[in-house]
C-alpha positions in Angstrom: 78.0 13.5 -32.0 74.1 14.0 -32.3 72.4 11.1 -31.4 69.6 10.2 -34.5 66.6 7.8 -33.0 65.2 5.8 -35.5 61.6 4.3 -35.3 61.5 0.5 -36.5 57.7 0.0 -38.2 57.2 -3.3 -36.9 54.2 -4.9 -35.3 55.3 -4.3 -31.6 56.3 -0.8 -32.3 53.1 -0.5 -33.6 51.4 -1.8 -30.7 53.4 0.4 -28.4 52.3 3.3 -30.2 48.7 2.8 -30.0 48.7 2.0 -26.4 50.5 5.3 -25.6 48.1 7.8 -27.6 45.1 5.2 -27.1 42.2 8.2 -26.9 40.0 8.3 -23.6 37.0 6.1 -23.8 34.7 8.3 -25.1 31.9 9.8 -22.6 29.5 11.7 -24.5 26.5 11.0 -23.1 27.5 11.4 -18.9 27.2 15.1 -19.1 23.9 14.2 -20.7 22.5 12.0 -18.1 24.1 14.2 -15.7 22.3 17.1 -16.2 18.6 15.1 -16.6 19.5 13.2 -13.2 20.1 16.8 -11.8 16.7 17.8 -13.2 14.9 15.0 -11.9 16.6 15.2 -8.0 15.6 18.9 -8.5 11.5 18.2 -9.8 11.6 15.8 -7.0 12.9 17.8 -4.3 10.3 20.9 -5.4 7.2 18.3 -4.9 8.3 17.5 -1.8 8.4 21.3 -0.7 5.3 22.1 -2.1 3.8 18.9 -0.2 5.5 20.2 2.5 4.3 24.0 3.0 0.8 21.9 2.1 0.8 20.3 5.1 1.9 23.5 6.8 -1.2 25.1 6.0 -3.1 22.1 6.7 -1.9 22.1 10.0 -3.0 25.7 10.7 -6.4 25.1 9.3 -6.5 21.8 11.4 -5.6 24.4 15.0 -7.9 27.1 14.0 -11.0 24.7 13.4 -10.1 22.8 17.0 -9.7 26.6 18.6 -13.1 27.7 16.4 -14.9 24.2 17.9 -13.8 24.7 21.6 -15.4 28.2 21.1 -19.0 26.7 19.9 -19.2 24.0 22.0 -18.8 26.6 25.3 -21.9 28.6 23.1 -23.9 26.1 22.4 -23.1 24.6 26.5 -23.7 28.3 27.8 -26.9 28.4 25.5 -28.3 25.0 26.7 -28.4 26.5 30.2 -29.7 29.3 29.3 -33.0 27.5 27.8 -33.1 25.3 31.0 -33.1 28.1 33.3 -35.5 29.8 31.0 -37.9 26.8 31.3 -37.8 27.5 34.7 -41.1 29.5 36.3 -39.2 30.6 39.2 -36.3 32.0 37.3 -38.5 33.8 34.9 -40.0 35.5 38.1 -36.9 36.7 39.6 -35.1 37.6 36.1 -38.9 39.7 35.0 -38.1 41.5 38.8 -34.5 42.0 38.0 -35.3 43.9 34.6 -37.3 46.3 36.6 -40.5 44.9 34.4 -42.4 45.1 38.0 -43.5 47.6 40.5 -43.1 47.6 44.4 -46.4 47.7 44.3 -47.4 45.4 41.7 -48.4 41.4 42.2 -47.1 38.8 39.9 -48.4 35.7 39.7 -47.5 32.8 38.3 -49.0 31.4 35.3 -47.7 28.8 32.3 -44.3 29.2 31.0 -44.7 31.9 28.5 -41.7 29.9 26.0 -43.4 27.0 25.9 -47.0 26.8 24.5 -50.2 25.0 25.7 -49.1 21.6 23.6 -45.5 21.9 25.4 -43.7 23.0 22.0 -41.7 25.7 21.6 -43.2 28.3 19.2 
């Protein structure tokens, strides 16, 4: 005995069928929008390396000028002193001595400050 199934065509048969091979919404666009919202994350996250390694460098500038200004200001400090003490008649005296521009022998004597002119300004 061999069982025979017969389909009835009616309207809920019908409507049975559809529902069981009903196709899968159809998507076509998602791998689209996928792959430009991949893109975008991607642009995004490269700006904010570059921005990044931008303020890396910026940094480094930023500690080599501090370093390079701590390094002037002890010139221009050590320099300052030096034009004060140079102003100085009685350290002119000793530091002529020290350079051997005397003799043992020899008088000095003390006269204007040889940086600073008769007006008082420095030639």
């Amino acid at each position: 005995m061999s069982k025979q199934v017969i389909q009835l065509n009616n309207e809920f048969t019908k409507g049975k069928n559809k529902e069981k091979f009903a196709p899968a919404p159809k998507r076509k666009h998602l791998g689209f929008i996928l792959v430009i919202a991949i893109l975008l994350f991607s642009l995004a996250s490269m700006s904010l390396i570059r921005s990044y390694q931008n303020l890396q460098t910026q940094v480094g500038l930023e500690q080599k000028a501090i370093k390079q200004h701590e390094a002037l200001t002890k010139e221009v400090a050590t320099k300052s002193e030096e034009i004060k003490k140079l102003q100085d008649p009685n350290f002119l005296q000793k530091f002529a001595r020290s350079q051997g521009y005397s003799k043992s022998d020899e008088k000095i004597f003390e006269t204007q400050n040889p940086l600073i002119g008769a007006s008082g300004v420095t030639p």
